[in-house]
C-alpha positions in Angstrom: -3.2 -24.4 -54.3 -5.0 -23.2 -51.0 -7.8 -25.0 -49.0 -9.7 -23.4 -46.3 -11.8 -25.3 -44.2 -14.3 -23.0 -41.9 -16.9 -24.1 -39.4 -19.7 -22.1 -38.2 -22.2 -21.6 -34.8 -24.6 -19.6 -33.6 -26.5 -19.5 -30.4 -29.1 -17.9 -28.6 -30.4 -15.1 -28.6 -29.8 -15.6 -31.9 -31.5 -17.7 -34.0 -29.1 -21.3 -33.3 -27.2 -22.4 -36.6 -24.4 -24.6 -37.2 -22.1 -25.4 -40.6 -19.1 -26.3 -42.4 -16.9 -24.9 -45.4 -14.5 -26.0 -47.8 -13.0 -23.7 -50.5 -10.3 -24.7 -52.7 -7.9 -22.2 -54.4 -5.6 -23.2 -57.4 -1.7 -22.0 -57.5 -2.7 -18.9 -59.1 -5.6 -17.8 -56.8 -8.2 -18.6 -58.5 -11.3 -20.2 -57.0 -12.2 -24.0 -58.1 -14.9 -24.1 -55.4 -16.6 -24.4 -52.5 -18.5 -26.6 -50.4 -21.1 -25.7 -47.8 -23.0 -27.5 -45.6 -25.7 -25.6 -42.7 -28.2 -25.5 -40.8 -30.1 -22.2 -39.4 -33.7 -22.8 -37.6 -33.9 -26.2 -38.3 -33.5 -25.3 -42.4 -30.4 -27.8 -43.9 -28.7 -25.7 -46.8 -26.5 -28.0 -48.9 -24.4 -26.4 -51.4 -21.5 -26.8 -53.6 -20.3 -24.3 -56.1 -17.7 -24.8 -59.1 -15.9 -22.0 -60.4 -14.9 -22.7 -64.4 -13.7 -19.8 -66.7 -15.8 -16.7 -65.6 -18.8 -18.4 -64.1 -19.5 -19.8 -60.8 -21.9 -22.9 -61.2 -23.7 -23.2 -58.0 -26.5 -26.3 -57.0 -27.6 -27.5 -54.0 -30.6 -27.4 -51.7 -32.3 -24.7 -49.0 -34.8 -26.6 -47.3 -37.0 -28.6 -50.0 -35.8 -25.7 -52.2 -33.4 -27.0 -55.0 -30.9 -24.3 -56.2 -29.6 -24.3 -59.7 -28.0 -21.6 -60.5 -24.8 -20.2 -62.7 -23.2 -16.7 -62.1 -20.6 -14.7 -64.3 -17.5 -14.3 -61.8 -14.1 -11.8 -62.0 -10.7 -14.3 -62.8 -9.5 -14.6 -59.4 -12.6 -14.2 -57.5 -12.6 -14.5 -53.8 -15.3 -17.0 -52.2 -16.7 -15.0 -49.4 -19.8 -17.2 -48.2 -22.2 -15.4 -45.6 -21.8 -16.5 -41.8 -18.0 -18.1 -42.1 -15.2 -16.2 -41.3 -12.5 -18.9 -41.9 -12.4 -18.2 -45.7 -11.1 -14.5 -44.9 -7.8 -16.0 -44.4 -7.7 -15.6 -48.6 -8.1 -12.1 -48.5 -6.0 -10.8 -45.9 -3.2 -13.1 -48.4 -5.1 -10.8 -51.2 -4.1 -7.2 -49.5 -0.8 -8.3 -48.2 1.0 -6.7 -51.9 -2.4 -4.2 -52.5 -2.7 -0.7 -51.9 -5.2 2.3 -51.0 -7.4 2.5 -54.4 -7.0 -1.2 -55.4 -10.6 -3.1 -55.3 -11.0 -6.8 -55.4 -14.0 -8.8 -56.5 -15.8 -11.5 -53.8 -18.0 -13.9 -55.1 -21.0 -14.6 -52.1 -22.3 -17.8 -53.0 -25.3 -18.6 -54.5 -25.9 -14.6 -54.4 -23.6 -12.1 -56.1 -20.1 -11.2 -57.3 -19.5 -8.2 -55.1 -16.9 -5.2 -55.4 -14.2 -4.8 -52.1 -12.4 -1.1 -52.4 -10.0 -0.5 -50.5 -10.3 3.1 -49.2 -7.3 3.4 -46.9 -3.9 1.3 -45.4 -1.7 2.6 -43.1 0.6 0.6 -40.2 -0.1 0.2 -36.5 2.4 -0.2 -34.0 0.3 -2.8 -31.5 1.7 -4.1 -27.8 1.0 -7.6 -27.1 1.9 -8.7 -23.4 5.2 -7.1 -23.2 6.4 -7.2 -26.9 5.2 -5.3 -29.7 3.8 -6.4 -33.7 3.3 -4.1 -36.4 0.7 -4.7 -38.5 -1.0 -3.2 -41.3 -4.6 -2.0 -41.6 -7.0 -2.1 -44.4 -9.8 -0.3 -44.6 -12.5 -1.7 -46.4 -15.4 -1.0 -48.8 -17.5 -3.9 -49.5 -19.6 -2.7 -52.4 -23.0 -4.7 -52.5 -25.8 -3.6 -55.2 -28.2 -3.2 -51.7 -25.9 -1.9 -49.3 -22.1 -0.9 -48.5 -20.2 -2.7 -45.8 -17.6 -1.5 -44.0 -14.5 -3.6 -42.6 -11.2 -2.8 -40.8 -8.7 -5.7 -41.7 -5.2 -6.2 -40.0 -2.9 -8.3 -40.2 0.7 -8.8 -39.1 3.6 -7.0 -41.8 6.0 -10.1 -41.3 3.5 -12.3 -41.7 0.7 -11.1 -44.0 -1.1 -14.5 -44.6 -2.6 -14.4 -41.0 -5.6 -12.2 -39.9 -5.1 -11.0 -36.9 -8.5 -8.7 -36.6 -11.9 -8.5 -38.7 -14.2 -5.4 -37.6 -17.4 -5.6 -39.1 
């Protein structure tokens, strides 16, 4: 399996927040859950989601606010939670075999099971000092019922499990 710890912070202008992350991944890539633990304008948000079958099974508290709540997921959903960037590291491994047309499903807990299309990859030649890497670029569709998102991914060809760039 896969475990991806991610830590968060924010500071002025912005509004100061601080957290961690834990997601666990089974062999086959499948998500058996994630842990989350935050704090935004003086707000704790404790959360821990379990992933079993096609649901995600998510409870936990925002504030005084408990949160209950159970969600029908894709097999193989990626956990994508909202202010960490750590847990990206499972979906560069995710388009290291995939090509332009593929889509992926993210899972952005406690919120939504979102659609990631991948509208174009092609391969960059990049220098670094006085050496080169080539790397492969992704460009990305996140699909959200509200919005759409937009993200260039790269990462290196020889080693495909490392991000090396996330432009949101």
């Amino acid at each position: 399996g896969l475990v991806i710890p991610a830590q968060a912070r924010r500071s002025p202008p912005a509004a100061p927040a601080s957290g961690t992350l834990e997601v666990r991944y089974r062999a086959d890539g499948s998500p058996v859950s994630a842990l989350l633990e935050s704090s935004s304008d003086g707000q704790a948000l404790s959360l821990r989601t379990r992933f079993t079958g096609d649901s995600a099974v998510s409870e936990g508290t925002q504030g005084a606010v408990p949160i209950a709540r159970t969600d029908k997921v894709s097999p193989r959903v990626l956990v994508l939670p909202n202010g960490f960037f750590g847990p990206h590291v499972a979906l560069a491994r995710r388009l290291a075999g995939i090509s332009q047309g593929a889509e992926l499903k993210a899972y952005i807990p406690p919120y939504a099971e979102i659609a990631i299309q991948v509208a174009a990859v092609s391969t960059q030649r990049i220098q670094t000092g006085s050496s080169f890497l080539e790397v492969r670029t992704h460009d990305l569709r996140f699909i959200n019922p509200n919005e759409i998102g937009r993200a260039h991914v790269r990462t290196p060809v020889t080693w495909p499990y490392l991000v090396c760039r996330l432009l949101l």
